[in-house]
C-alpha positions as CSV (number, residue, x, y, z in Angstrom):
1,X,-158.9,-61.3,10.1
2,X,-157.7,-64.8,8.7
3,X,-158.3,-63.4,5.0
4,X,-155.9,-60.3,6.0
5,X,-153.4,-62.4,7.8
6,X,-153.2,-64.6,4.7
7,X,-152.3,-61.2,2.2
8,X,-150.0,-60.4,4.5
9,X,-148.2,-63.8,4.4
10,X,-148.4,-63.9,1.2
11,X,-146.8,-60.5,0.5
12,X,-143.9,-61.6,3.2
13,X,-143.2,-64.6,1.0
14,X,-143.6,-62.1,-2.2
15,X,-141.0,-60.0,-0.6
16,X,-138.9,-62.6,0.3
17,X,-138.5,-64.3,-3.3
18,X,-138.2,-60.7,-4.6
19,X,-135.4,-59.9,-2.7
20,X,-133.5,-62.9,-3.1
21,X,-133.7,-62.9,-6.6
22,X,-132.4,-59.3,-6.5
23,X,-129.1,-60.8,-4.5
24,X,-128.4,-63.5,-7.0
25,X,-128.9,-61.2,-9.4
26,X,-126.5,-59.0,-7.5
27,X,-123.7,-61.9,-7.4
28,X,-124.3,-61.9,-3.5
29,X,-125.0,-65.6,-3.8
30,X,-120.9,-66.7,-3.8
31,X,-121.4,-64.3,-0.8
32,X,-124.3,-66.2,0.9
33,X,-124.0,-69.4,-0.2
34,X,-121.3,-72.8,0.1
35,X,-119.2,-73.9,-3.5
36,X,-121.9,-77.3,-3.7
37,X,-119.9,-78.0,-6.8
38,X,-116.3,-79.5,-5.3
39,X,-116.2,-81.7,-2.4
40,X,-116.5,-80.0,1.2
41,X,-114.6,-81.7,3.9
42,X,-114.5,-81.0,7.7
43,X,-111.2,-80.5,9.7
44,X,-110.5,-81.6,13.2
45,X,-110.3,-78.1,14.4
46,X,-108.9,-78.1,18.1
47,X,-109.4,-75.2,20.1
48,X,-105.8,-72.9,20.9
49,X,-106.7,-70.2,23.6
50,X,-108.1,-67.2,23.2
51,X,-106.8,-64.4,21.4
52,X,-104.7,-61.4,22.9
53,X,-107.2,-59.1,24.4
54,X,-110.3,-61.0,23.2
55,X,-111.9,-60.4,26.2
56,X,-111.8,-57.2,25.9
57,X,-113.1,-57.6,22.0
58,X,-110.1,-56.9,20.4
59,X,-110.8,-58.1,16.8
60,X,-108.4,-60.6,15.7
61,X,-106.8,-60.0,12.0
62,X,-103.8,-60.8,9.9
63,X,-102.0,-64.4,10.7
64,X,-98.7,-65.5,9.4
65,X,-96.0,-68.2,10.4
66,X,-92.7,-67.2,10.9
67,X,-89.4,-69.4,11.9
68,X,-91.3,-71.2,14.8
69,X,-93.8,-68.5,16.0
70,X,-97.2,-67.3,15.5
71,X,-96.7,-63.2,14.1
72,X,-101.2,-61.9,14.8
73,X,-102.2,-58.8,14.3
74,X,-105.5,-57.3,15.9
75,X,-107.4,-53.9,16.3
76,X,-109.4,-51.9,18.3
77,X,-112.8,-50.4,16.8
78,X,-110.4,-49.6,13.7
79,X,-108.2,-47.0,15.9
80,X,-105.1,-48.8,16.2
81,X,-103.8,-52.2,15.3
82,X,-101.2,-54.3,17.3
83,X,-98.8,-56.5,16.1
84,X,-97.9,-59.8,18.2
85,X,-95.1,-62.8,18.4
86,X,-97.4,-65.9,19.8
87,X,-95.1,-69.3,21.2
88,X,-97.2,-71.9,19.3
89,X,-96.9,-74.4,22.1
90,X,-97.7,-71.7,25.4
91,X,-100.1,-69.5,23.0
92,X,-98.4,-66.8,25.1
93,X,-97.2,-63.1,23.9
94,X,-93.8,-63.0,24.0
95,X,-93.5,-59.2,22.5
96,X,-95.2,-56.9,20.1
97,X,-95.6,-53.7,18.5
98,X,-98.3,-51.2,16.9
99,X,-98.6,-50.7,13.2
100,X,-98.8,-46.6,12.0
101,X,-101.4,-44.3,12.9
102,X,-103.0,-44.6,9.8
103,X,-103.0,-48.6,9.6
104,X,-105.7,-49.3,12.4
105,X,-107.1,-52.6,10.4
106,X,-104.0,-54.7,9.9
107,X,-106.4,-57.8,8.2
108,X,-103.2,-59.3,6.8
109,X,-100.0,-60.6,7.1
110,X,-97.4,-63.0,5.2
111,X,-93.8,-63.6,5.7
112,X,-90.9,-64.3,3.1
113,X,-88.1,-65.5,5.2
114,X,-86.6,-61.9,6.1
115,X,-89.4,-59.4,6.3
116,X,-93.3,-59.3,7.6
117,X,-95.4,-57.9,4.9
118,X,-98.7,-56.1,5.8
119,X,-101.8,-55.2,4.6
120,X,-104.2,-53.0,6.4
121,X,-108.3,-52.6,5.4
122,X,-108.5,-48.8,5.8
123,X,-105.5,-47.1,4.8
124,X,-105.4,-49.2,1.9
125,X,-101.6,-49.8,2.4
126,X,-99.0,-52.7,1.9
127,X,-96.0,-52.2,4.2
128,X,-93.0,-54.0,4.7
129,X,-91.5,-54.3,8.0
130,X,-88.4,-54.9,10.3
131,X,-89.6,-57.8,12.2
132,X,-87.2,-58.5,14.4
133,X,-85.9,-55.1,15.3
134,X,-89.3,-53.8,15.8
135,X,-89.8,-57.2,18.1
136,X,-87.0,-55.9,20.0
137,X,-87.5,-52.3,20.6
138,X,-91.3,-52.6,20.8
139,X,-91.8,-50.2,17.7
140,X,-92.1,-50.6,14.6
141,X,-89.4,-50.6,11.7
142,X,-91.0,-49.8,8.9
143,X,-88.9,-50.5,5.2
144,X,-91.4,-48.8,3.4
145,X,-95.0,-48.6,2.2
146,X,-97.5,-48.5,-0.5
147,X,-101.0,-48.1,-2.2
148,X,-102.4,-51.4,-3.1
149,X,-104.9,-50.1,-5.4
150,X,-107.5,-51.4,-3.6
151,X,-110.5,-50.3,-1.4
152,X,-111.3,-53.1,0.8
153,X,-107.8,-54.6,0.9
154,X,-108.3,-57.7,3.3
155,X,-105.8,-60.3,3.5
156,X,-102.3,-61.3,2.0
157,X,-99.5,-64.0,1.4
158,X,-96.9,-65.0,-0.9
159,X,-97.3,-67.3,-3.5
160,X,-94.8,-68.6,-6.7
161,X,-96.8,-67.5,-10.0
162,X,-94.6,-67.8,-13.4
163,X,-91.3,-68.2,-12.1
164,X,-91.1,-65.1,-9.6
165,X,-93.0,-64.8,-5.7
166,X,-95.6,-62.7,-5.6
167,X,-97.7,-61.4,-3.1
168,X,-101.8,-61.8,-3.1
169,X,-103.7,-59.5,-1.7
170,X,-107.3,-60.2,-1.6
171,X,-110.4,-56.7,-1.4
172,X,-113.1,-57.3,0.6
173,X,-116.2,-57.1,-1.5
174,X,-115.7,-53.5,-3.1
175,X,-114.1,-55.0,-6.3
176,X,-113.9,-58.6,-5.2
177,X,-110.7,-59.0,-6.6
178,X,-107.6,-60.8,-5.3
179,X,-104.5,-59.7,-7.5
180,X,-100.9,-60.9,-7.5
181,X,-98.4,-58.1,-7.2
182,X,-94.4,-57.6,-7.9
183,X,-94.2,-56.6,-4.1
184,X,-91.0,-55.3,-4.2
185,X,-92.0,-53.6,-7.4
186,X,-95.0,-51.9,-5.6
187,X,-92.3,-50.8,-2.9
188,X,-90.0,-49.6,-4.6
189,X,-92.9,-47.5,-6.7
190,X,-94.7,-46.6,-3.4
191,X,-98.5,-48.4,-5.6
192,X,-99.0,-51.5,-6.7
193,X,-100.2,-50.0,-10.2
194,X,-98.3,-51.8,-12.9
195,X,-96.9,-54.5,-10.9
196,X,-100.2,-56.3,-11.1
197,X,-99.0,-59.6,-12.6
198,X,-102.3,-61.3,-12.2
199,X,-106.3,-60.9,-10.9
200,X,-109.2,-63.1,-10.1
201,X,-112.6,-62.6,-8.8
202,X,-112.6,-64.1,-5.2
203,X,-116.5,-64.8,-4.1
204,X,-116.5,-61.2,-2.0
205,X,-116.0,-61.9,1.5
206,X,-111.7,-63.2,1.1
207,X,-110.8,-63.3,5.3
208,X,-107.5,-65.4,4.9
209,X,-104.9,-66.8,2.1
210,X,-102.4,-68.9,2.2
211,X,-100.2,-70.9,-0.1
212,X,-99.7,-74.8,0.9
213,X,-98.1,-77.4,-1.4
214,X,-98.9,-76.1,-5.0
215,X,-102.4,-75.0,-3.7
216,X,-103.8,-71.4,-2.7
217,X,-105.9,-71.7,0.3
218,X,-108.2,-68.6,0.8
219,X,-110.9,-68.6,3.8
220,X,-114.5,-67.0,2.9
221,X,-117.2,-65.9,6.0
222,X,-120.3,-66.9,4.5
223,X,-122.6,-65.4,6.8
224,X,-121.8,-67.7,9.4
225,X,-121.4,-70.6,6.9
226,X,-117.8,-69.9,6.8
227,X,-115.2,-71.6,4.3
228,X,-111.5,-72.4,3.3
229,X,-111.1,-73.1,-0.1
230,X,-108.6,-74.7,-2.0
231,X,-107.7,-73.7,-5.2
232,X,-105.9,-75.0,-8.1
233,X,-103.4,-72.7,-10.0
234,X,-104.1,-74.1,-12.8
235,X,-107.8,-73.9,-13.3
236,X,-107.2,-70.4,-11.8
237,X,-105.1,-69.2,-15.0
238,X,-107.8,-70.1,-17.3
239,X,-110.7,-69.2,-15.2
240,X,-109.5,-66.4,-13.5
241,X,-112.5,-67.1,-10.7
242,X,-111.8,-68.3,-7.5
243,X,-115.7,-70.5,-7.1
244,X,-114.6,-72.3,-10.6
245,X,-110.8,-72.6,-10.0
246,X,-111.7,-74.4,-6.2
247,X,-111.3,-77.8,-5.7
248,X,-112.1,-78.8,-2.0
249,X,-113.9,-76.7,0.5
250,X,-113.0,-77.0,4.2
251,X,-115.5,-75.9,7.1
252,X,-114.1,-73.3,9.2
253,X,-114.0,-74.0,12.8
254,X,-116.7,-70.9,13.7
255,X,-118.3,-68.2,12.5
256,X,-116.1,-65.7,12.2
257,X,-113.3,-67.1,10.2
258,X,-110.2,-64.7,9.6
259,X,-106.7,-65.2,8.1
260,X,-104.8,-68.0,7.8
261,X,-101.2,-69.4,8.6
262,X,-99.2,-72.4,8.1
263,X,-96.6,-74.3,10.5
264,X,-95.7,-77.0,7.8
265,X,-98.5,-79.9,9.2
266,X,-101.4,-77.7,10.6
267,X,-103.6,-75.0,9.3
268,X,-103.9,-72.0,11.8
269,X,-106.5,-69.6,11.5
270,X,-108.5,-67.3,13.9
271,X,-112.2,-66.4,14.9
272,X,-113.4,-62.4,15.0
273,X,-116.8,-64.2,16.9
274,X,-115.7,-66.4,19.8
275,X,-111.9,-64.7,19.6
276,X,-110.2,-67.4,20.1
277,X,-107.6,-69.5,17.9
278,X,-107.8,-72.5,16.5
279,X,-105.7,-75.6,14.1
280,X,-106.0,-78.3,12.1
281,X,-104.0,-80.8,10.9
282,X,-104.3,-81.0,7.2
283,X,-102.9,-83.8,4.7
284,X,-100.4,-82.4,2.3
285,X,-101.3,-83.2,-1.0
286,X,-99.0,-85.0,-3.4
287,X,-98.8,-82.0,-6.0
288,X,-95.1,-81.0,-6.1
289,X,-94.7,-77.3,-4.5
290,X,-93.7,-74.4,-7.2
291,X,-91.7,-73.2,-4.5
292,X,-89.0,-75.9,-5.2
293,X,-89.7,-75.6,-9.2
294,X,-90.5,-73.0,-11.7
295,X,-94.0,-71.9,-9.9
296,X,-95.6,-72.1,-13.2
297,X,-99.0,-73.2,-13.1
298,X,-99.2,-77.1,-14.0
């Protein structure tokens, strides 16, 4: 019995090293495992409320800061997405609207001043919308639409990159690419195809970007060990791999990290396992923002 018990301990353990050499071998170890190679700090996450109909599971989504106010997007069991203005101090809805039929995973959101860009996980779709008339009449205003090439398109913001604002859009494993697209380009030509400025390999599981004082921020659930990662434009242009081009790592507040937003002093992001919000305060860093330059990498 013991001499059984041991082969079969043995060929547990067998297994085990077998299969985990298979998933390095597969690249899932970005996937599974924290950046050891930059320095990982922790926040002073402070808990915000729970999000709009987290009770009733409502998976929480895109995130985006716009003139004063939270804009969240969240789903239903990927049948229908919802689109929400948050007061930041109440955490309380003040309107909202649903996204199209077909966009029923609205994972991100960015704004630029005017309009709310979207992306949504299983249409595949960038859209740019009417914020505040569809606020107003409870429906969306949609400008127009289109394919971003991707299969797994996950998260989004804006970003300077060579002069001109871009918007990153990040795939959820499937390619495990992030690319940089002439927006109004890719509207205008209903697909991002050929107004793909720039692409990097993100480490598979991109929740969340955001661009913050010269820096792309870009949150990462690793399997519960979840992750916001800072990364250097400059680094990135040469490496063209997010894991390499990272220079901090933040711990996320929970387990379920999703996108991310910023108010101008505090990082905002969202949980999809405890639904409920959360920010930090985070210290600017010194680096002069490409916003107020040429956005060329240093």
């Amino acid at each position: 019995m013991i001499v059984y018990l041991g082969v079969f301990v043995i060929g547990l353990l067998t297994l085990g090293l077998v299969m985990g050499a298979a998933l390095v071998g597969l690249g899932f170890k970005d996937y599974l495992l924290r950046n050891h190679a930059v320095a990982s700090e922790a926040l002073v996450w402070e808990d915000r409320g729970p999000t709009p109909l987290g009770e009733m599971r409502y998976t929480p989504q895109g995130l985006t800061w716009a003139e004063g106010r939270l804009i969240f997007a969240n789903c239903w069991r990927d049948t229908r997405s919802r689109v929400y203005e948050i007061d930041p101090a109440t955490m309380q809805v003040q309107r909202h609207f649903d996204m199209p039929p077909e966009a029923v995973h609205t994972s991100g959101l960015a704004w630029d001043g005017q309009w709310l860009w979207a992306v949504d996980h299983k249409s595949n779709r960038g859209y740019c919308i009417d914020l505040e008339a569809s606020l107003a009449q409870g429906q969306i205003q949609l400008r127009g639409q289109f394919d971003t090439t991707l299969r797994g398109t996950s998260a989004c913001c804006l970003m300077p990159w060579n002069g001109e604002q871009v918007l990153a859009i990040s795939d959820f494993m499937h390619s495990r690419r992030t690319i940089l697209v002439r927006h109004q380009q890719a509207l205008a030509a209903g697909t991002a195809q050929g107004a793909i400025v720039f692409a990097y390999r993100n480490e598979g599981f991109s929740q969340g970007l955001e661009f913050i004082n010269g820096y792309l921020f870009e949150s990462e659930n690793k399997r519960g060990d979840d992750a916001v990662n800072q990364i250097d434009l400059a680094r990135l242009a040469v490496s063209q791999y997010a894991r390499t081009a990272t220079i901090r790592q933040y711990r996320a507040p929970y387990r379920g990290v999703e996108d991310l937003a910023w108010d101008g002093q505090r990082l905002w992001t969202s949980d999809e396992v405890n639904f409920r919000f959360f920010y930090a305060k985070l210290d600017p860093s010194p680096t002069p923002d490409p916003r107020h330059g040429d956005g060329k990498p240093a």
